[in-house]
N, C-alpha and C positions, 0 to 999 in steps of 0.2 A: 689226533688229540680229541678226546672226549669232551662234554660241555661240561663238565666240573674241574676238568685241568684248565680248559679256559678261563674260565671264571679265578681259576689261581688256587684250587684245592687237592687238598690229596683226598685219599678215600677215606680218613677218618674226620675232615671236614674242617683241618686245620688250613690256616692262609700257607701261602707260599712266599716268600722275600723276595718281593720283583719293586721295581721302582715305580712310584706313584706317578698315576697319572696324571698329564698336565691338567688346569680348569677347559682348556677346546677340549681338548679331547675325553675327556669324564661328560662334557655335554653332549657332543656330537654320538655318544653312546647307551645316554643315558644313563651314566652311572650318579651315584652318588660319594663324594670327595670328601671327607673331613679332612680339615689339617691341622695337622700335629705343629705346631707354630710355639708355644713355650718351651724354653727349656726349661728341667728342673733338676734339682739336687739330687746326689750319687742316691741315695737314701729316699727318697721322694716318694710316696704310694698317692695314688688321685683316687678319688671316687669317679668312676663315667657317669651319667645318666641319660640315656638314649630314650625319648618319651616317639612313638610311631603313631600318628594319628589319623583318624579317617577323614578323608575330606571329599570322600563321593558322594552322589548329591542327596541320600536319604538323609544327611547329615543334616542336612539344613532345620527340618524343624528345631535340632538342640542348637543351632549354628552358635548362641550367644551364649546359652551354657555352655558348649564347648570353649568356647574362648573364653570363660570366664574359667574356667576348671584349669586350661592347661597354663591360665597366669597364678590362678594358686598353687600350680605343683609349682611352676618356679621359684614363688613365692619361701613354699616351703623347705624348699631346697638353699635358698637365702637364708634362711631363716638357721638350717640347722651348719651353714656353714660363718654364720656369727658365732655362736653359740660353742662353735669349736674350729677358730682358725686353720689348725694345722688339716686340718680336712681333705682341704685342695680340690674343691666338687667342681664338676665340668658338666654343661649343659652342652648334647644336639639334640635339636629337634626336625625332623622332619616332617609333612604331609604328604598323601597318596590319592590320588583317582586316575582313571584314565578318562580325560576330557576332551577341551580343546587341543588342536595341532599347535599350538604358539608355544604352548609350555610341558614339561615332561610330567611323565606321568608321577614321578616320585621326587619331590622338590625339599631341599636344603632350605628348613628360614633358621637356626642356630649351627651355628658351625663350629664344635667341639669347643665353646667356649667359656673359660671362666666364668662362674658364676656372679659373680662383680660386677662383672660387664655384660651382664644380660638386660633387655629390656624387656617390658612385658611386649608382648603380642597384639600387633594392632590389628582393628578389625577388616582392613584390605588386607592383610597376609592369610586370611583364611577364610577362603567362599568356595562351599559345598559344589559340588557340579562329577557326574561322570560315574564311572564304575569303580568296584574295587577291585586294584592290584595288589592284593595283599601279599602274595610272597614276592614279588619283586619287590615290594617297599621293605618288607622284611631282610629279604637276599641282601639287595644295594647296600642297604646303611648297616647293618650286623657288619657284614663284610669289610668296609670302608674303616668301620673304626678298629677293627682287629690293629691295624699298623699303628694305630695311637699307644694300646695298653703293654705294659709290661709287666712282668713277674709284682707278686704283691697286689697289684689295684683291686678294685670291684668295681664291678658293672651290675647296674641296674636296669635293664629293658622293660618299659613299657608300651606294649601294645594296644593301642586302644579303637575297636571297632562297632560300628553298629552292621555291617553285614558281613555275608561271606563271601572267599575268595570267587573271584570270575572276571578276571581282566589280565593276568598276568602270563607275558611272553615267556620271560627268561627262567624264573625257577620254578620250581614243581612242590608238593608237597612232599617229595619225597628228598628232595633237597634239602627244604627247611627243616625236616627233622633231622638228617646227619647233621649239619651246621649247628642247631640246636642242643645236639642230643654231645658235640665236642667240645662244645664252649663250655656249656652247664657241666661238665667234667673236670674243666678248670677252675670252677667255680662262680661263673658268670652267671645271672638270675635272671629268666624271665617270665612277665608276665603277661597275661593275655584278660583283658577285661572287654565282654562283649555285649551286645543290646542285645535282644529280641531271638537269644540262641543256646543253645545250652554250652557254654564259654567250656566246661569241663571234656567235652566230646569233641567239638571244634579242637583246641588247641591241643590236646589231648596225640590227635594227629599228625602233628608237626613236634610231638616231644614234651609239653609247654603243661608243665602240673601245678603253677600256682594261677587261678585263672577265678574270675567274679563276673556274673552277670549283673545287669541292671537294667531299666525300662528306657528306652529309649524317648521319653518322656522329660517336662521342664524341673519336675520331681524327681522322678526317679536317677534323673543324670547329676543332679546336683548332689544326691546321696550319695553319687555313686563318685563324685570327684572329692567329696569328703572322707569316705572309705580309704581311698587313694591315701588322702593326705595321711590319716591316722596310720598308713599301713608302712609309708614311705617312712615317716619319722621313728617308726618303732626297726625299721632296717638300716637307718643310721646312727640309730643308741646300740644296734650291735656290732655294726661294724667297729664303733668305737671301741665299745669292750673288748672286742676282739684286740684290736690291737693295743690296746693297754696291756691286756691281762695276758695273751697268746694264746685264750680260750679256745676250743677249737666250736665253730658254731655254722648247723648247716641252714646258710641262710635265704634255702628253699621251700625248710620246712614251716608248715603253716604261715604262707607269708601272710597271707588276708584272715588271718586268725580265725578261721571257721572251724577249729575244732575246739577253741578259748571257749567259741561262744556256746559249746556243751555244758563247761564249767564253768564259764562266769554269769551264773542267774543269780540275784536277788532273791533269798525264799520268800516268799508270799506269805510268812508268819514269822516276824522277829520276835523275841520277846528278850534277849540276851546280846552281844557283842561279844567278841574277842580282840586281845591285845593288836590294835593297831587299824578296826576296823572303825569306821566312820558312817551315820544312820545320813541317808540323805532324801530330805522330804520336802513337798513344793509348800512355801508359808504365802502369807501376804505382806504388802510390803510394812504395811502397821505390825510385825511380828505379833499379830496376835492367836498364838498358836490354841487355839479352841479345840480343835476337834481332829479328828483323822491322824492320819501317819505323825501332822505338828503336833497334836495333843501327848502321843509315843512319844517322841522326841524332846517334849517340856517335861515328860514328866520321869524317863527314864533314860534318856544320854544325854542332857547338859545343855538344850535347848534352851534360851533367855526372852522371858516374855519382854516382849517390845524391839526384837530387834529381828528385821526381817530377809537378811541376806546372812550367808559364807561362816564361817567354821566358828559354832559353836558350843565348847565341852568336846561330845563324840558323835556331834551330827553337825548337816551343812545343810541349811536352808536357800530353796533356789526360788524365788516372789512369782509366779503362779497366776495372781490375780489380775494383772493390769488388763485383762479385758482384748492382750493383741501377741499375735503368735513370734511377733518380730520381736516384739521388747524380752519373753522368754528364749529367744532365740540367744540375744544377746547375755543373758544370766547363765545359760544354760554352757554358752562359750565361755566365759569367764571362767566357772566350773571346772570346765576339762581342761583349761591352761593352771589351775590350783592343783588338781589332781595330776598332770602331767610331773608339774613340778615336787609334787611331795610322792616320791614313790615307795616312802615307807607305810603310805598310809595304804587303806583298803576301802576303799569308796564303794556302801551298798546304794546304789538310786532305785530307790520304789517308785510309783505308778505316779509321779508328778506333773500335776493338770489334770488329772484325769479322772478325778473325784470333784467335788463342789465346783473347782474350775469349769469342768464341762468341758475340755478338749476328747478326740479321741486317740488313741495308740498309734495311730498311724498319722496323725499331726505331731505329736510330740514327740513318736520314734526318732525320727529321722533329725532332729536336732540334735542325737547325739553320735550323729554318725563318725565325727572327728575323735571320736573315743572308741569308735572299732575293734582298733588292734590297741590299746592301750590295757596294759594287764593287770592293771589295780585299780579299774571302773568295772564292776556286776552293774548290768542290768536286768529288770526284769522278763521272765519269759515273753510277757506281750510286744515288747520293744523288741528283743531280738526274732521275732517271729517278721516283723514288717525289716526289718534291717537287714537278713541272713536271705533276701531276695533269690529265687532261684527262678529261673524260666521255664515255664508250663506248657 
């Protein structure tokens, strides 16, 4: 018997129906164990969300943005399962290095569960150390949750690394692209987001075509779990559709929106609007729109002198001046949850902060990272230039 019949495959990289391992026995092997533990109705379709994180030990300089990022994907993933009960979204999560002998190299901290019942992620569940095993953290848990899904579901994988594979006993890369390359044929999605690597070449080799770099840095990883967020919620506004409508929708294609970000620039010269497009300029908070893009805005889409925030006539005012990146930070959110929510509208954002304010593009880029993949926010070229990060 070959090592991919072991493992319980056939050569198109489908599981085989064998009986699940006991919890001894999935440890004493290393394996990793989901368990399929709810029942659900004849009719029932789940969302999976399998999030694969690095925890070897270059990790550590992001350690706290990491852990900050992977409690807003959960976050988010709350978030879009209020928002539409019948959803049925399921969290695991896993970690990877190969470290200490105490613990295994590829560790279970969610275990296929309800979203409800998820907590965030505390800071002893996840301390950097060791190398990475990337395709056994891959192998393991891919594999493990196959006996979860049935006809109908989606699956969402995300991979999230700062280096590359160089610890891994049991699969190969040659492995992880059959398995990859059988799933994603049923319609299973995954991503590979990577630090300090060209994420498109890397993953590229294991199969894996929706893929984003970012800097392994306290910046560059924060953008980069915002990106995430924008990217994840615009894949479960289609999954919904889909099943509303029985649209048929391939939801591999541009998941991280980087070919949007060809078409959605802001031109650098308004002087007109179209039906349903919205002028969006940085004011102060006294709306006293004097000059620049506010001066556009008072005097030719419906801007109101003395008021210095959110949707006025055919422009939105975002306050600019307070003198701190945080409080625009905070405007700047509000914003893209207005826009999320009005998706008839068409949101242009020009270069705000970045005139009289005195910010640069690359402070006030990345504040609209959570608006990414959101298809009815243009931003300007300068902004998607520091956003559409690519590794050099």
């Amino acid at each position: 018997m070959n090592l991919m019949e072991t493992l319980g495959f056939s050569k198109r990289g489908a599981a085989k129906q064998t009986e699940p391992a006991t919890a001894n026995c999935a440890a004493e092997k290393g394996l990793v164990d989901f368990s399929d533990r709810y029942p659900r109705d004849e009719k029932e379709t789940r969302i999976f969300n399998l999030i694969i994180l690095d925890e070897s030990g270059s990790m550590d300089s992001i350690r706290k943005q990491a852990l900050t990022g992977v409690n807003e994907a959960i976050e988010t993933i709350r978030q879009a399962q209020k928002e539409n009960p019948d959803d049925n979204q399921m969290l695991s999560f896993v970690t990877f290095d190969q470290g200490p002998r105490n613990r295994p190299d590829v560790r279970l901290i969610v275990d296929n569960e309800k979203i409800g019942n998820v907590e965030d992620i505390r800071p002893e569940q996840y301390n950097p150390q060791g190398m990475t095993p990337l395709y056994d953290a891959m192998g393991k848990s891919v594999t493990a949750l196959q006996k979860c899904v049935r006809d109908g579901d989606h699956v969402l994988v995300t991979v999230v690394t700062d280096g590359y594979e160089n610890a891994s006993h049991v699969y190969t890369e040659e492995m992880i692209r059959e398995l990859v390359d059988g799933l994603s044929a049923k319609g299973w999605v995954f991503t590979y987001i990577g630090a300090n690597q060209d994420s498109g070449q890397t993953a590229g080799a294991v199969g894996i075509t929706s893929t984003m770099d970012f800097q392994a840095s306290i910046e560059g990883s924060a953008m980069m779990w915002s990106k995430m967020h924008s990217s994840h919620r615009e894949y479960y506004k289609k999954v919904r559709r889909a099943k509303m409508t029985g649209e048929y929708i391939d939801f591999n294609d541009d998941f991280f929106a980087q070919k949007q970000a060809n078409n959605r620039v802001t031109p650098g010269r308004i002087e007109d609007l179209q039906e349903g497009q919205i002028f969006v300029f940085g004011s102060n908070e006294q709306g006293h729109h004097d000059g620049g893009a506010a001066r556009l805005a008072l005097n030719k889409f419906g801007a109101i002198y003395g008021k210095g925030r959110g949707l006025q006539g055919r422009s939105y005012a975002i306050p600019t001046m307070s003198g701190s990146l945080e409080t625009i930070a905070r405007e700047v959110e509000e914003f893209i949850m207005f826009a999320d929510a009005h998706p008839e509208m068409t949101f242009l954002v020009t270069r705000i902060g970045c005139g009289i304010a005195g910010y640069r593009d690359e402070e006030i880029a990345p504040l609209f990272a959570r608006a990414y993949s959101l298809p009815n926010v243009y931003l300007p070229a300068e902004f998607w230039k520091v956003l559409s990060y690519k590794y050099r």
